[in-house]
C-alpha positions as CSV (number, residue, x, y, z in Angstrom):
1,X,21.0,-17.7,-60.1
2,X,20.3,-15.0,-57.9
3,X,23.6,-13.5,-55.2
4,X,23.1,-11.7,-52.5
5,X,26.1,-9.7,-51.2
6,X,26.3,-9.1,-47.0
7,X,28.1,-6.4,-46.1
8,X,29.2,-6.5,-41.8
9,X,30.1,-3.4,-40.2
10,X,31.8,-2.9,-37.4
11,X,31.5,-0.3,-35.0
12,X,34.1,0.8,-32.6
13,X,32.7,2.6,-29.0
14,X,35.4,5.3,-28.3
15,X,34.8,6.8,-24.1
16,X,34.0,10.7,-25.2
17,X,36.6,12.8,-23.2
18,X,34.5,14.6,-20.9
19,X,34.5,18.6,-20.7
20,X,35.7,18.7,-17.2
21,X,37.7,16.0,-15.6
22,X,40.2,16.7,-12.7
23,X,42.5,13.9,-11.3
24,X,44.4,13.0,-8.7
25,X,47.5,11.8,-10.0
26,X,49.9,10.6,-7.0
27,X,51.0,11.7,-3.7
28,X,54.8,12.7,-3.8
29,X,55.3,13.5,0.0
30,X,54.6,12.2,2.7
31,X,57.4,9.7,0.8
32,X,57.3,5.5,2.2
33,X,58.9,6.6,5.4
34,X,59.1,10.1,6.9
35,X,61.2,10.9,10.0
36,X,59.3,11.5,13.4
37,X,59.9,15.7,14.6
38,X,60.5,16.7,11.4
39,X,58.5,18.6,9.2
40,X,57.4,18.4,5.9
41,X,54.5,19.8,3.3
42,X,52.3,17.0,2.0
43,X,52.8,17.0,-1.8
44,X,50.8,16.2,-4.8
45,X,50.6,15.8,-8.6
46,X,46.4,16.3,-10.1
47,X,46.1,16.8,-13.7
48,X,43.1,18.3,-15.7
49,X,42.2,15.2,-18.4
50,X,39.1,17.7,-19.8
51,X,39.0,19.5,-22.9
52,X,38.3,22.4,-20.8
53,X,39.7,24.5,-18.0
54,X,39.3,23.6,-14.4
55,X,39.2,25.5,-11.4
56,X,38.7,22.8,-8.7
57,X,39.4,22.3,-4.5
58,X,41.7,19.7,-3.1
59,X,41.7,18.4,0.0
60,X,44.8,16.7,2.2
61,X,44.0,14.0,4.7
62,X,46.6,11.6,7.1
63,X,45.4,9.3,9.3
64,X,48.0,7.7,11.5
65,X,48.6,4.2,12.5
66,X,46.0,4.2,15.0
67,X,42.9,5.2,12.5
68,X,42.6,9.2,14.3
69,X,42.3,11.9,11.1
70,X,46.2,13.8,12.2
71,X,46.0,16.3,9.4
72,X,43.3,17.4,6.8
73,X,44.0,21.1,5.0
74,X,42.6,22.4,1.3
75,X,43.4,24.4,-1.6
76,X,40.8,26.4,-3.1
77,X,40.8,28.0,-6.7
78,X,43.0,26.3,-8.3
79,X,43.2,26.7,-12.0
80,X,44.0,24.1,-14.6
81,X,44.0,24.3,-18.6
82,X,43.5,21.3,-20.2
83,X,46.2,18.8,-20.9
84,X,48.5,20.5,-17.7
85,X,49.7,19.3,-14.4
86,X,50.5,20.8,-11.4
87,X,52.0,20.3,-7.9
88,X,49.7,21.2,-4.8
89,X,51.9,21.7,-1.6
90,X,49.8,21.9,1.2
91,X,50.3,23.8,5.0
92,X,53.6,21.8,6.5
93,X,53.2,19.2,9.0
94,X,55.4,17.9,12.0
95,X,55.3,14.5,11.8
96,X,54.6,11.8,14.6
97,X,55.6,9.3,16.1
98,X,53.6,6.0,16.6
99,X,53.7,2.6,14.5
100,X,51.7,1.1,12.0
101,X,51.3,2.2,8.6
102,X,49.7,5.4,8.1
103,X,47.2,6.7,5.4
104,X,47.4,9.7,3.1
105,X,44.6,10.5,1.1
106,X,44.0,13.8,-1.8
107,X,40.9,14.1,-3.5
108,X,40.1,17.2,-5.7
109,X,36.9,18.5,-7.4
110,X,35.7,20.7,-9.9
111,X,32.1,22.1,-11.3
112,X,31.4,20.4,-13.9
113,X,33.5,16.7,-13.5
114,X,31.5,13.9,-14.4
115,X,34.1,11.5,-13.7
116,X,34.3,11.0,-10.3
117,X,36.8,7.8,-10.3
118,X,39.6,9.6,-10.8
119,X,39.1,12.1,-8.1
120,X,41.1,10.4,-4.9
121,X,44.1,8.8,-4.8
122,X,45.8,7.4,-1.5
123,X,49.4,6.3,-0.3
124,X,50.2,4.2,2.4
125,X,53.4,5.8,4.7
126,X,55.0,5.4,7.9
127,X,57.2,6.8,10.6
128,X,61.2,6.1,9.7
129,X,62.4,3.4,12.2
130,X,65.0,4.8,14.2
131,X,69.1,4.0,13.5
């Protein structure tokens, strides 16, 4: 009597980390509700994910609650090594008045990033009712 012996292998699929990979990571300010006349700097967190260093531009957008682009400004030459974080505190801005929720929007990029999905990353926001 003849046996045969199967052997099944099993191959797990690991995502390679790519080279370059920049994210945006969260907006800290504006925060859920900012006060109308006062200023403040729009604030976020991007992180390089990469194995290798970054150097990448962000850009700042708020649209207010009636759709019109209010702000845009960008950072240029910004350095990350791989594994860190950093804040990006962009050029202040008086804040308006008006209702409706507003839109704040940072997206970054750098030569080399691949991964694309992780670039933007948007908050929703509006004007403080008054007391």
């Amino acid at each position: 009597m003849r046996r045969t012996l199967l052997l099944v292998a099993a191959v797990a699929v690991v995502p390679a980390v790519a080279a370059v990979d920049v994210s945006a990571d969260s907006i800290l300010r504006p925060e859920e509700y900012e006060t109308p006349s006062w200023r403040f700097a729009p604030t976020a967190l991007v992180r390089c994910l990469g194995t290798d260093s970054a150097v990448l531009t962000a850009w700042f957008t708020m649209v207010n609650g009636n759709e019109s682009i209010v702000y845009r400004d960008s950072l240029t030459s910004v350095s990350l090594a791989p594994g860190r974080d950093t804040l990006l505190v962009f050029a202040q801005y008086l804040m308006g008045a008006g209702g409706g929720y507003w839109i704040a929007r940072c997206s970054v990029a750098a030569p080399g990033d691949k991964r694309t999905a992780n670039d933007t990353v948007t908050k929703r926001f509006q004007p403080a009712p008054h007391a």
